[in-house]
SELUM-642947 format. One record per residue (C-alpha): x, y, z. Coordinates in steps of 0.05 Angstrom, whole numbers, padded with zeros to 5 digits, always signed. Example, Ala and Ser with C-alpha at 12.3 -4.5 7.8 and 13.67 -1.06 7.14 Angstrom:
BEGIN
+00246-00090+00156;+00273-00021+00143;
***
This chain:
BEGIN
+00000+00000+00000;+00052+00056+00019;+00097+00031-00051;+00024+00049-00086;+00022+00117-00057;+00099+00140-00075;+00074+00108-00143;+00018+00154-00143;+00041+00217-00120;+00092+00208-00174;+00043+00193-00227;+00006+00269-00212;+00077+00300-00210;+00077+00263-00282;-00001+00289-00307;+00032+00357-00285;+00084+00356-00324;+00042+00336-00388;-00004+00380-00378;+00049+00437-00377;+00078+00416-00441;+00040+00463-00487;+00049+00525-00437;+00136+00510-00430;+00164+00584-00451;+00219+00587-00502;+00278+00603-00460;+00348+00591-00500;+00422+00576-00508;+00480+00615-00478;+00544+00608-00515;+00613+00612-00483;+00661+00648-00511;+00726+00685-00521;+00746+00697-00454;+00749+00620-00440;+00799+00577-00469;+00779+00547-00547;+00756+00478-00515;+00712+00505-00471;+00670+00548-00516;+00600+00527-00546;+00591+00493-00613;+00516+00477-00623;+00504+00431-00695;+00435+00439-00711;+00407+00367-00734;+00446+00296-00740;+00500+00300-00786;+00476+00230-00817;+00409+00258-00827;+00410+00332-00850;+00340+00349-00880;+00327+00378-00953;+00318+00452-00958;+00284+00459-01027;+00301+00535-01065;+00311+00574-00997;+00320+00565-00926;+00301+00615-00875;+00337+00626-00810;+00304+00660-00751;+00321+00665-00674;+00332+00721-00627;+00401+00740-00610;+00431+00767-00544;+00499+00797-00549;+00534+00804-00484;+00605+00811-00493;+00636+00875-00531;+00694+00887-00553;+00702+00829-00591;+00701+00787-00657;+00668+00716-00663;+00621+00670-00718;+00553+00676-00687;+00532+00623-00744;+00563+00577-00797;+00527+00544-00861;+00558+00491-00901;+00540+00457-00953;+00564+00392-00961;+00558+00380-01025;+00609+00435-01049;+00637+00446-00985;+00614+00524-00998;+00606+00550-00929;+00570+00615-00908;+00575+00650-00836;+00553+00706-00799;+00597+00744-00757;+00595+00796-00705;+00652+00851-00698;+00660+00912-00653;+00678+00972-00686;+00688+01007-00628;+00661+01038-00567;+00601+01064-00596;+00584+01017-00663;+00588+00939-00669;+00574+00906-00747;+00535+00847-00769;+00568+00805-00839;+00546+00748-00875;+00599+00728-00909;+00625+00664-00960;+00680+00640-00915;+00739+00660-00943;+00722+00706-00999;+00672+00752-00991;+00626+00796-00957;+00543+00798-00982;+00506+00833-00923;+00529+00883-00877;+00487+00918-00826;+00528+00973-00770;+00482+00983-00706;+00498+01023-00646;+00526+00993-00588;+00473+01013-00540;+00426+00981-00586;+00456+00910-00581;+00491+00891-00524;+00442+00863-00464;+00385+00854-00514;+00350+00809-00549;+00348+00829-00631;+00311+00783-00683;+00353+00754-00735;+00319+00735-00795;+00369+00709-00848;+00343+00689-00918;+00378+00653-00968;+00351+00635-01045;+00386+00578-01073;+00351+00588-01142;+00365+00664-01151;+00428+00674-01110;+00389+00731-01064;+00401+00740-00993;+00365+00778-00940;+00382+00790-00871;+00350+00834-00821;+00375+00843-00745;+00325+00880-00697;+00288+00938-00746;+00341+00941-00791;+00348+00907-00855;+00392+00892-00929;+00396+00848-00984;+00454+00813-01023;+00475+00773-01071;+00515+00708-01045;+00540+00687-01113;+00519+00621-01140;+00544+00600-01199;+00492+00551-01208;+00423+00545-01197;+00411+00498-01134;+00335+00474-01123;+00356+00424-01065;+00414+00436-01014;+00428+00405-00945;+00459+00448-00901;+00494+00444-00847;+00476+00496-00793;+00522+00496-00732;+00526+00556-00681;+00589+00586-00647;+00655+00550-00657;+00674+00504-00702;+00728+00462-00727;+00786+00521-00728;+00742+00575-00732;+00748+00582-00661;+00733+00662-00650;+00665+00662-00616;+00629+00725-00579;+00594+00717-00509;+00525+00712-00540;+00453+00671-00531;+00396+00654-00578;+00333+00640-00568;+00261+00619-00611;+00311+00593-00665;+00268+00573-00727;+00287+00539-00786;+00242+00533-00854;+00228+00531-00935;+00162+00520-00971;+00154+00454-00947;+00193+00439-00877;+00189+00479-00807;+00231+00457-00760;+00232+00500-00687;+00275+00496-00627;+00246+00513-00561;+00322+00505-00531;+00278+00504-00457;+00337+00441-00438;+00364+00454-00373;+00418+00401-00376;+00462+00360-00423;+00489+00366-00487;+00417+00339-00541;+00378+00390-00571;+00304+00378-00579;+00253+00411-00630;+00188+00434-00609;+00156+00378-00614;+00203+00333-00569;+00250+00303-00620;+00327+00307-00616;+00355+00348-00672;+00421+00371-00658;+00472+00366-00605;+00512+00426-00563;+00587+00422-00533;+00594+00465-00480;+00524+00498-00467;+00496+00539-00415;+00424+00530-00421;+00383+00600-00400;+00329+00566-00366;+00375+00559-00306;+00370+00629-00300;+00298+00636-00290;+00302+00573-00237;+00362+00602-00194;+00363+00663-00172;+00431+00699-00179;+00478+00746-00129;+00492+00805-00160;+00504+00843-00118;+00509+00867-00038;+00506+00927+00000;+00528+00942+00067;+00511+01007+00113;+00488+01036+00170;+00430+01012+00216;+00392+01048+00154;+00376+01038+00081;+00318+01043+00034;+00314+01005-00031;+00276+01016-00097;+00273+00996-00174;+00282+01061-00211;+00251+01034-00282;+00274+01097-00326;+00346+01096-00295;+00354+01024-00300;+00386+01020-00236;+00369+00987-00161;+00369+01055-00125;+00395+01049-00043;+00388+01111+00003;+00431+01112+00075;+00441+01165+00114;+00498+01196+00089;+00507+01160+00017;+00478+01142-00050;+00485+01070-00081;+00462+01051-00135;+00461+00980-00188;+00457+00983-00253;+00421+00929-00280;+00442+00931-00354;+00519+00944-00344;+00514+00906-00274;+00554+00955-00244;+00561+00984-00175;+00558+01056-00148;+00571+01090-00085;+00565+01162-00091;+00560+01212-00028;+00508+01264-00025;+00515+01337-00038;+00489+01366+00027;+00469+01326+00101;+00400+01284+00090;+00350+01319+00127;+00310+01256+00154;+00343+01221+00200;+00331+01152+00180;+00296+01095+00221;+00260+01051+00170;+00292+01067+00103;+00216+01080+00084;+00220+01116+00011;+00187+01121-00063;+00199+01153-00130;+00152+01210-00146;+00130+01200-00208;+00122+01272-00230;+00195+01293-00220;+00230+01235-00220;+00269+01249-00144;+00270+01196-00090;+00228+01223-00036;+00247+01190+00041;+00205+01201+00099;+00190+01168+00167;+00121+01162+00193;+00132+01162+00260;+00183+01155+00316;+00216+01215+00305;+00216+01273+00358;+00153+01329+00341;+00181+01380+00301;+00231+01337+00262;+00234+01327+00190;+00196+01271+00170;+00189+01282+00103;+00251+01302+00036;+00262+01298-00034;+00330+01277-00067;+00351+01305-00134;+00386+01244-00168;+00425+01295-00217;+00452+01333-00159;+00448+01294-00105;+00420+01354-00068;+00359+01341-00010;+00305+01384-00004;+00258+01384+00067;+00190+01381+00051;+00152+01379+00111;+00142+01350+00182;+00080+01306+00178;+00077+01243+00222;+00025+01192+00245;+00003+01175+00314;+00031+01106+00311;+00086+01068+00277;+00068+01028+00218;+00122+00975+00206;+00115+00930+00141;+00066+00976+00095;+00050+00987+00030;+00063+01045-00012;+00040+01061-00083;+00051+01125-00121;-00020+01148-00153;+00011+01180-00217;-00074+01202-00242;-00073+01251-00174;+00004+01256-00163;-00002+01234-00090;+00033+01174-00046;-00008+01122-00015;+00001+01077+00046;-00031+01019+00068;-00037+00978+00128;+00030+00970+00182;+00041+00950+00250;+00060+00993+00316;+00043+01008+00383;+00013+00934+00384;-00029+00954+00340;-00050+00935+00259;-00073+00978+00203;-00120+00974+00157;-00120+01047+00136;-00103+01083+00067;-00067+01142+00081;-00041+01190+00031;+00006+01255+00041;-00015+01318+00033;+00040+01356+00015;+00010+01426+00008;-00018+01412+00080;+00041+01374+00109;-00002+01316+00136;-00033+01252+00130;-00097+01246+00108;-00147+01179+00107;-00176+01155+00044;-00242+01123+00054;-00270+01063+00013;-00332+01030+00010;-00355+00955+00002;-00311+00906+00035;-00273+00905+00091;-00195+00887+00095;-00175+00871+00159;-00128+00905+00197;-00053+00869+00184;+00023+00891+00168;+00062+00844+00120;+00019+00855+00061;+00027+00858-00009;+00005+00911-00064;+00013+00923-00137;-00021+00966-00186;-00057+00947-00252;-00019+00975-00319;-00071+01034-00314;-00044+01056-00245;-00124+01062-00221;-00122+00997-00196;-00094+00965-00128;-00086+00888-00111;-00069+00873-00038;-00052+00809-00015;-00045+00763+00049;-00005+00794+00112;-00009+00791+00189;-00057+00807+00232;-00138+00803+00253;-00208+00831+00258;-00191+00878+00309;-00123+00900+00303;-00112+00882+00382;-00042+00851+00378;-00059+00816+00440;-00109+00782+00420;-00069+00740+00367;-00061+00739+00295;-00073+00716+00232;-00036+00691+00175;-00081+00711+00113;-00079+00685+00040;-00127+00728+00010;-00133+00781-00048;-00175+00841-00046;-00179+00893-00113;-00182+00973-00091;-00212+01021-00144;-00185+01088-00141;-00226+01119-00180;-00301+01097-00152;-00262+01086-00082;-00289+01014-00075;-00248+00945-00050;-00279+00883-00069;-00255+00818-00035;-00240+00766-00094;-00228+00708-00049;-00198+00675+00014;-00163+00613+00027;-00140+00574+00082;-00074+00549+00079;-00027+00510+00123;+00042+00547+00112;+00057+00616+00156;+00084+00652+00114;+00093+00731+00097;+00096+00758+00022;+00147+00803-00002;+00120+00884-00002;+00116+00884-00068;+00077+00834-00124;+00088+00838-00201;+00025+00830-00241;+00028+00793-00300;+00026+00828-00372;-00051+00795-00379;-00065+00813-00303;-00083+00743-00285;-00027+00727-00249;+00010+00757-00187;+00081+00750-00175;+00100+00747-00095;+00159+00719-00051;+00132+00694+00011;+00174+00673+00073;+00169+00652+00145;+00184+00710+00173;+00186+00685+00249;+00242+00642+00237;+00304+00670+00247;+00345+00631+00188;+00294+00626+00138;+00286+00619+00064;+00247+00662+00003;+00202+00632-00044;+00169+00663-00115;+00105+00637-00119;+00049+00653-00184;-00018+00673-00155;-00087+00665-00191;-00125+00729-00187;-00186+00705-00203;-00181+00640-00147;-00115+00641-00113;-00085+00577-00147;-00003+00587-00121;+00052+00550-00162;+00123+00559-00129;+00172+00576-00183;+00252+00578-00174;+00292+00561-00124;+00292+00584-00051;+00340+00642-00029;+00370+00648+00044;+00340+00704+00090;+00358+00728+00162;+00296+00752+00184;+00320+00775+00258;+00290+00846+00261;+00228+00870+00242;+00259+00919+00211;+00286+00871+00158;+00259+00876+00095;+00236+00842+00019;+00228+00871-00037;+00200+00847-00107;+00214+00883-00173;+00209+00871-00248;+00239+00904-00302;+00204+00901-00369;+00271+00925-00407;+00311+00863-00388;+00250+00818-00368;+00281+00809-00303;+00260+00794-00235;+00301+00825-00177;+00284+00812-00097;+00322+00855-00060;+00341+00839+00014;+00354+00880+00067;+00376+00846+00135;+00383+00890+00189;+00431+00877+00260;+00404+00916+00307;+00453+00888+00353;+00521+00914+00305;+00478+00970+00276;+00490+00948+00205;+00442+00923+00150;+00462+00883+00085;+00425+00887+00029;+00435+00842-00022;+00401+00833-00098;+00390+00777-00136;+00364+00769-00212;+00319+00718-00245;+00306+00723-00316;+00229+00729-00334;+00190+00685-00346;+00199+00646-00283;+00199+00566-00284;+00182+00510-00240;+00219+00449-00217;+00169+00412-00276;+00195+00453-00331;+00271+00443-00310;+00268+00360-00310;+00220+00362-00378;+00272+00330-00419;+00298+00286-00361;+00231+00241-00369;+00252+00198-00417;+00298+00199-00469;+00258+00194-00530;+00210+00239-00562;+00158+00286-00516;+00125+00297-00580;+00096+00219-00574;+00080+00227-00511;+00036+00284-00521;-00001+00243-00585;-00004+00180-00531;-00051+00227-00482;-00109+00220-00529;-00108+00148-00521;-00116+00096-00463;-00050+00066-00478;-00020+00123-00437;-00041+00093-00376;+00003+00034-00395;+00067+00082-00420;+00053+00124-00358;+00051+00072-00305;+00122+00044-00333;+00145+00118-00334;+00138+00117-00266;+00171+00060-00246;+00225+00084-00286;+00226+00153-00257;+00223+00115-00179;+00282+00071-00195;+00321+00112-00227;+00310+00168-00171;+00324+00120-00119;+00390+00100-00154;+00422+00163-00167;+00400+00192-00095;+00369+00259-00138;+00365+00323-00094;+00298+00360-00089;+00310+00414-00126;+00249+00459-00097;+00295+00458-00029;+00349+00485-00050;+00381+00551-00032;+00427+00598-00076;+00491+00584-00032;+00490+00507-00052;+00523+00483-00104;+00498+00416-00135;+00531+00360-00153;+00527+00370-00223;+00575+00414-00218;+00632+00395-00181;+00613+00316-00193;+00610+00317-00268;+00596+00244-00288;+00658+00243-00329;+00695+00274-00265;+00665+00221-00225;+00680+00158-00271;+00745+00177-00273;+00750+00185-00199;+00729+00118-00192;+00769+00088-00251;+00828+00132-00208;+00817+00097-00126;+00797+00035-00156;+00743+00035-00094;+00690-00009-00107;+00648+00037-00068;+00671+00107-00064;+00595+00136-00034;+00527+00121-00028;+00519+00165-00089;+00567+00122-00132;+00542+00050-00111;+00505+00033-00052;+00504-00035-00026;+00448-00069+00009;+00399-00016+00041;+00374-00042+00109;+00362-00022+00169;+00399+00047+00148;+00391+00121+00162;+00418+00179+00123;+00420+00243+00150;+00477+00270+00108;+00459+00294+00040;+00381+00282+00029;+00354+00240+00089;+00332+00173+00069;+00309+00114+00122;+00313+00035+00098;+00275-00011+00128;+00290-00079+00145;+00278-00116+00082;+00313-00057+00046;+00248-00009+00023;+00257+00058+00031;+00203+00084+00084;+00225+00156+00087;+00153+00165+00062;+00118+00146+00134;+00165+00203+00162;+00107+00270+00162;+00148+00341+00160;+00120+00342+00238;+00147+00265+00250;+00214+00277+00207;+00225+00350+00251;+00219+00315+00318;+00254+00250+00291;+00315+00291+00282;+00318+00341+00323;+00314+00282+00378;+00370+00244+00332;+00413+00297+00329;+00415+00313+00408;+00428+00235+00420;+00500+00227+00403;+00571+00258+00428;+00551+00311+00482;+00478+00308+00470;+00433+00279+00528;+00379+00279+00493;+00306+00323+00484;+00269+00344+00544;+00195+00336+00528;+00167+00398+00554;+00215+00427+00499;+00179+00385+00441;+00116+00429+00462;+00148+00491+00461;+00186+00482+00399;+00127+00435+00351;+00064+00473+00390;+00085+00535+00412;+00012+00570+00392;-00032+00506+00434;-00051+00500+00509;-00012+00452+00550;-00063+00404+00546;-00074+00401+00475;+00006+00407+00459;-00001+00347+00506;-00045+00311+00462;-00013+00319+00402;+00061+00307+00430;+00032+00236+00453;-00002+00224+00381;+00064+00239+00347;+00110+00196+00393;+00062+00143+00376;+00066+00154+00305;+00139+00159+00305;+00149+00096+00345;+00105+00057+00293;+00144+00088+00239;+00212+00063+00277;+00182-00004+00286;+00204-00012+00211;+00281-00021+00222;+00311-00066+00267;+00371-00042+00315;+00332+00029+00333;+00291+00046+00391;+00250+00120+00421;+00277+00112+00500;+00238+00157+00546;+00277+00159+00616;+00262+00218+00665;+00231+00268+00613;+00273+00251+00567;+00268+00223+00491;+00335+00195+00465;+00349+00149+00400;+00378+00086+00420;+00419+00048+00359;+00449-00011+00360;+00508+00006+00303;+00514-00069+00291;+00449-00087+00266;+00423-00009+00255;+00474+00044+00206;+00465+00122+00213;+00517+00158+00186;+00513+00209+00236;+00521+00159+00287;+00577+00130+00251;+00613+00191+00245;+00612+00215+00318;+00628+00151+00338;+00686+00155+00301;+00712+00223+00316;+00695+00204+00394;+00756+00149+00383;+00791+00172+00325;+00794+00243+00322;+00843+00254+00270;+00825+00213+00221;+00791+00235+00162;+00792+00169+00118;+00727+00138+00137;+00680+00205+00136;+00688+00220+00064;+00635+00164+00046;+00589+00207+00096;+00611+00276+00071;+00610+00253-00003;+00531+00245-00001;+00525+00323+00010;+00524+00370+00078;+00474+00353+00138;+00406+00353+00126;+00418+00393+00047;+00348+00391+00040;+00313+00413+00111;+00312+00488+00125;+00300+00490+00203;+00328+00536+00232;+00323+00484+00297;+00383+00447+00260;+00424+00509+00242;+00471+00497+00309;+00486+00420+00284;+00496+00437+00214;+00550+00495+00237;+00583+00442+00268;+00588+00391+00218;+00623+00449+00165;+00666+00465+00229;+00683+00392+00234;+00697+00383+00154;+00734+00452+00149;+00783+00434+00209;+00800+00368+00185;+00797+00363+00112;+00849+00423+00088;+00897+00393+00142;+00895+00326+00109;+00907+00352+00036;+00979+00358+00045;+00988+00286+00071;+00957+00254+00023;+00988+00294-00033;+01063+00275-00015;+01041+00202-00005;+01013+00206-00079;+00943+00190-00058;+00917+00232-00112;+00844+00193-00104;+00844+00212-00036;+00867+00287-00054;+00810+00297-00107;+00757+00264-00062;+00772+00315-00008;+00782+00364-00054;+00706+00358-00085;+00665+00356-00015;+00707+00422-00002;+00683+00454-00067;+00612+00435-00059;+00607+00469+00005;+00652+00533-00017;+00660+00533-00093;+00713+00591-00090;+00755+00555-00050;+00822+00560-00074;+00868+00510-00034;+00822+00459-00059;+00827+00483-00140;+00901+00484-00132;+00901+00410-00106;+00854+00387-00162;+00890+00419-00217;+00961+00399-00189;+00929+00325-00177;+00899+00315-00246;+00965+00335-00270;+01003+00288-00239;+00942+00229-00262;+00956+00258-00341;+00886+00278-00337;+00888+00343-00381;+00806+00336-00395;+00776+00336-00314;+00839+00392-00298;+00804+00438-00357;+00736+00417-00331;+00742+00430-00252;+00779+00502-00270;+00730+00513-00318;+00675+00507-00268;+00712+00543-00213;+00725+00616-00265;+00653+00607-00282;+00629+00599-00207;+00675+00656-00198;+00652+00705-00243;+00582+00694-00227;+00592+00701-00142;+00646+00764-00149;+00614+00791-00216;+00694+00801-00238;+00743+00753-00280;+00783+00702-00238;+00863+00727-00247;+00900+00658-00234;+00915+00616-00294;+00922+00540-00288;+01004+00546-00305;+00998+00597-00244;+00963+00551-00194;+01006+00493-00222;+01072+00531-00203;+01040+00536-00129;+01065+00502-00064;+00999+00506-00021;+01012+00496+00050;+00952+00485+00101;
***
């Protein structure tokens, strides 16, 4: 029965995916290129070699183009014709710092098509290529963005049928390739249409729109990764103060402090600090600020807590840098966590909603600035109850206001309790009406961001939402349904502090760059600092079903989707599970939705040709769990994803609940070395915080119960309750836990590192569980790795142990990829194993994990670390 319900939660994550098949957004190709070394820039050959189609009189070429490296020279594009070995290309060359050229070209001989375009114009965004090419009247026609030319290519003879060979980016010794990305790439004549989402997230096969391989890619960087992870790009530190917004018109992430002006610019990603002309008049508690619309300066203001009589209220010129006091208006109370919209149809500011005094809002306010006050809006038809935490947006119009979910209850008494809402309510301006479209119950606490994006159809809402009464938490985007409140997580997680209240989220999007930015702000009141941070995801945002699409199988989607008409898809589907389970089960695959931006997955610092090879290298029949795993009984993993075995070997991490698995390990991970175990009037305070002692009681006993049935599964492993206190009992020769294992080991071996890497191979303590509960034992376990592993590197080095040196090397990488002991000991230890390929690879990896984390070029060369003598 419980093998029927894995089967058939994984046969709806299936129907999911299918059903999203026709909705997958195009997303594209990213091509490495001169600033790498030749073998590790992208070559993409469009179709199998052994199968090129027939092109009869003309072929057309179309796909969007993305130049992002200038200053350069590089084949964006090469046609050859087999045949006659005539071969066409199309280059890109910068001119210089204000004009770049586009040439199609005969290779070798001669130029048909040039078009000169201004560098603003390119680099950063996306341009339509069409390229046209008549084989019967030698005519060519190629157009880039709104420009447009014709040529003649030359043919000396007529040629009604030709089979080209299209292949993107380097090739063969044409090796000169600009940093550039396609997208929507289209191939056709009269007859044939071939089109290429390129929505792959991994490997190296191409698929066409309708599922079938057509072409394979060396060295790609598919750009649906960047609308799954979010990216650092930047951080900000200041003061105890600092306001954030997205100025749209400047392009740039605008920060205000107290005595300074920072800025990002999202289109050359670079960062500004920039002090201000005269002292800021406001002195600055929240950060609280917005853009007024009419002249374009950042206006800051407090609302309260500020002495009577103080300025509350100025305007910053962003050409001079220059503030301006504009009044002294405050409110009777605080308002922590509101909502602020600029009405751009009566040029005034709005607020909604906030917390203070113990006390929630449910108030529109808007400033009166010829008055120098606060004045209430009033609205009639239904009622939003009072709450902080909210979230607002505007239609397109700007007459329109959406507010969603927040903290707080019916009558704003804070001592009363609270409320976690997940509901939307619409507010028209204009007739001064809210109308409630819905309201859910829902399970998760969580907060949204204080900003939503609405989509271009308004159907959707955009919103990160986040526990924000844990202290290590994690942000989430999640799509909203306006018109029921159906919520689709999208992305990966991102890592948030959320210790003050005065810590703050931000949502933005930028309809230049289609780009999504949160902006963080996590304030120490203890060190009076705050550290903002900002992070980009490319637009349109994707789920964890549209980044394993192609991982399903690896034959054609496009049968599939012909198979869901029919009832032999049950059949097909039902194996397609099995499949999925086994293959899941064998390769220990991480859950991507748990992720956060600081991991780094094995992917990439276990390649599987890095990982053969390291295998091929120790000559280990079992290097980790990961690699090969022998029987599975009566075992417990908490390193790396947690898994339980049961006694006949079936894995029953299923039976663990998030409530059972929480108090499972949280009483595991307090049973070994110093721990004593879990006092049980601590489970209530912890698990049940918000029930009476009675009913905490209740449920404590119910969920003991539960979790002793669920142990009942494994032999070797016992719940002891002595005194008050739970403790896991294990019997390590009948019952395996690696965390066991491994303090057991260090309690008698201290020293020695040998027998942990199997442990620390399958990934860090509990990758997947963000609890803040286990934050203290997962600190310790890097403390543990990071204070024996560099210390062993040497050792094993001079005894030529190179296994052992690359082994330790890749668990260091995987928990700090920019680690660069560990790169120096990989490259110097693939030298010394004549393995030129994996040494290119790993440094490879490491300049590219570079760049991205420290937005600048990594300066060491591999003849440079080679000539090193690391010492530890």
């Amino acid at each position: 029965m419980a093998v029927n319900t894995k089967y058939k939660f994984l046969f709806i994550q299936l129907i999911i995916l299918l059903i999203a098949i026709p909705h997958l957004n195009a997303q594209g190709l990213m091509f490495y290129g001169n600033k790498l070394p030749i073998e590790q820039r992208t070559s993409y050959t469009l179709f199998d070699k052994d199968k090129l189609p027939v092109f009869s009189d003309y072929v057309d070429i179309e796909f969007d183009l993305k130049i992002s490296q200038s200053d350069t020279f590089g084949y964006l594009l090469h046609l050859i014709d087999p045949e006659n070995h005539d071969a066409y290309s199309l280059t890109y060359t910068s001119v210089n710092n204000e004009t770049s050229i586009f040439k199609f070209n005969t290779e070798g001989k001669k130029n048909h098509i040039a078009i000169t375009m201004p560098n603003d114009s390119i680099i950063s965004h996306w341009l339509r290529v069409k390229l046209h090419i008549d084989f019967l009247s030698g005519r060519s026609r190629m157009a880039i963005g709104s420009q447009s030319t014709n040529g003649d290519i030359g043919l000396v003879t007529q040629l009604q049928h030709v089979q080209p060979m299209f292949i993107f980016g380097r090739r063969e010794h044409l090796v000169d390739v600009p940093a550039f990305s396609i997208r929507k790439l289209r191939v056709s004549d009269k007859a044939e249409d071939y089109s290429f989402l390129l929505n792959e997230s991994k490997g190296s096969l191409v698929h066409d729109s309708k599922g079938k391989i057509r072409g394979t890619v060396i060295n790609p960087y598919w750009l649906i990764n960047d609308s799954y992870h979010w990216k650092r790009v930047a951080t900000f530190n200041s003061s105890i103060s600092m306001g954030a917004k997205f100025n749209v018109e400047a392009q740039e992430i605008q920060f205000i402090t107290p005595d300074s002006f920072f800025t990002y610019q999202v289109d050359t990603k670079r960062s500004l600090k920039r002090p201000y002309a005269n002292e800021m008049p406001v002195k600055m508690q929240l950060g609280t600020n917005y853009i007024n619309g009419a002249t374009g300066n950042i206006c800051a203001y407090e609302i309260n807590n500020l002495p009577i009589g103080s300025i509350t209220m100025a305007s910053l010129d962003q050409s001079t840098l220059m503030w301006q006091p504009l009044g002294k208006a405050f409110t009777k109370v605080q308002l922590h966590h509101h909502n602020g919209f600029w009405d751009k149809h009566n040029n005034r500011y709005l607020v909604f909603g906030g917390f203070g005094n113990r006390l929630y809002s449910n108030r529109f306010l808007t400033y009166n600035a010829s008055e120098d006050r606060w004045d209430t809006l009033h609205f009639e038809g239904d009622n939003i109850a009072p709450r902080f935490y909210s979230s607002m947006v505007s239609s397109g119009k700007g007459n329109y206001l959406y507010i969603y979910g927040g903290v707080g209850n019916e009558s704003g008494d804070q001592s009363i309790g609270h409320d976690y809402y997940n509901d939307l309510y619409g507010v028209d301006l204009e007739r001064r009406t809210i109308e409630k479209y819905w309201s859910h119950p829902i399970e998760e606490k969580r907060v949204p961001s204080e900003q939503m994006i609405l989509s271009e159809d308004e159907k959707s809402l955009y919103t990160i939402r986040y526990a924000e009464y844990i202290k290590s938490t994690y942000l989430e985007l999640y799509r909203i349904s306006v018109e029921n409140g159906d919520m689709e997580q999208l992305g990966d997680s991102i890592p948030f502090i959320s210790g003050s209240i005065k810590s703050t989220v931000s949502l933005f999007h930028n309809p230049v760059l289609n780009e999504f930015y949160c902006v963080t702000q996590e304030v120490d009141e203890y060190a009076k600092q705050v550290k903002a941070v900002v992070y980009t995801l490319a637009a349109p945002p994707v789920g964890s079903a549209e980044m394993e699409y192609y991982s399903m199988e690896k034959g054609s989607i496009g049968s599939l989707k012909w198979f869901l008409s029919s009832l032999a898809l049950l059949v097909l589907l039902l194996g397609g599970i099995v499949f999925i389970y086994v293959l899941r089960k064998k390769k220990g695959t991480r859950d991507s939705n748990n992720k956060t931006i600081t991991d780094v997955s094995s992917d990439i610092y276990f390649p599987n040709s890095i990982k053969r090879d390291e295998e091929d290298i120790s000559g280990s029949a079992s290097i980790s769990p990961l690699v090969k795993r022998q029987a599975e009984c009566n075992k417990i993993y908490v390193y790396g994803r947690f898994t339980i075995y049961g006694r006949t070997g079936r894995d029953i991490t299923y039976l663990f609940s998030k409530k059972l698995k929480y108090i499972f390990l949280y009483i595991l991970l307090d049973s070994t070395g110093k721990g004593e175990g879990v006092n049980s009037s601590s489970l209530n305070e912890i698990f049940w915080p918000d029930k009476s002692e009675d009913k905490a009681k209740n449920l404590k006993g119910v969920t003991i119960s539960n979790l002793r049935k669920a142990l009942s599964e494994l032999d070797g492993i016992k719940l002891v309750y002595e005194r008050g206190i739970f403790k896991i009992s294990i019997d390590t020769d009948i019952c395996y836990c690696d965390y066991f294992s491994l303090h057991n080991h260090l309690a008698t071996h201290p020293q020695s590192c040998g027998a942990f890497l199997n442990i620390w191979e399958r990934g860090r303590l509990l990758e997947n569980e963000e609890y803040s509960l286990y934050d203290k034992y997962k600190q310790c376990s890097e403390d543990i790795i990071f204070s024996l592993l560099p210390r062993d590197l040497p050792i094993y080095y001079q005894r030529n142990e190179y296994s052992y040196v690359l082994r330790i090397c890749f668990i260091i990488l995987r928990r700090d990829p920019l680690n660069e002991t560990a790169l120096s000991y990989c490259i110097r230890s693939y030298k010394k194993l004549n393995d030129f390929a994996n040494l290119s690879k790993i440094y490879s990896i490491f300049i590219i994990e570079y760049r991205k984390s420290m937005g600048e070029d990594y300066k060491k060369t591999i003849e440079e670390l080679l000539q090193e003598k690391k010492k530890v």
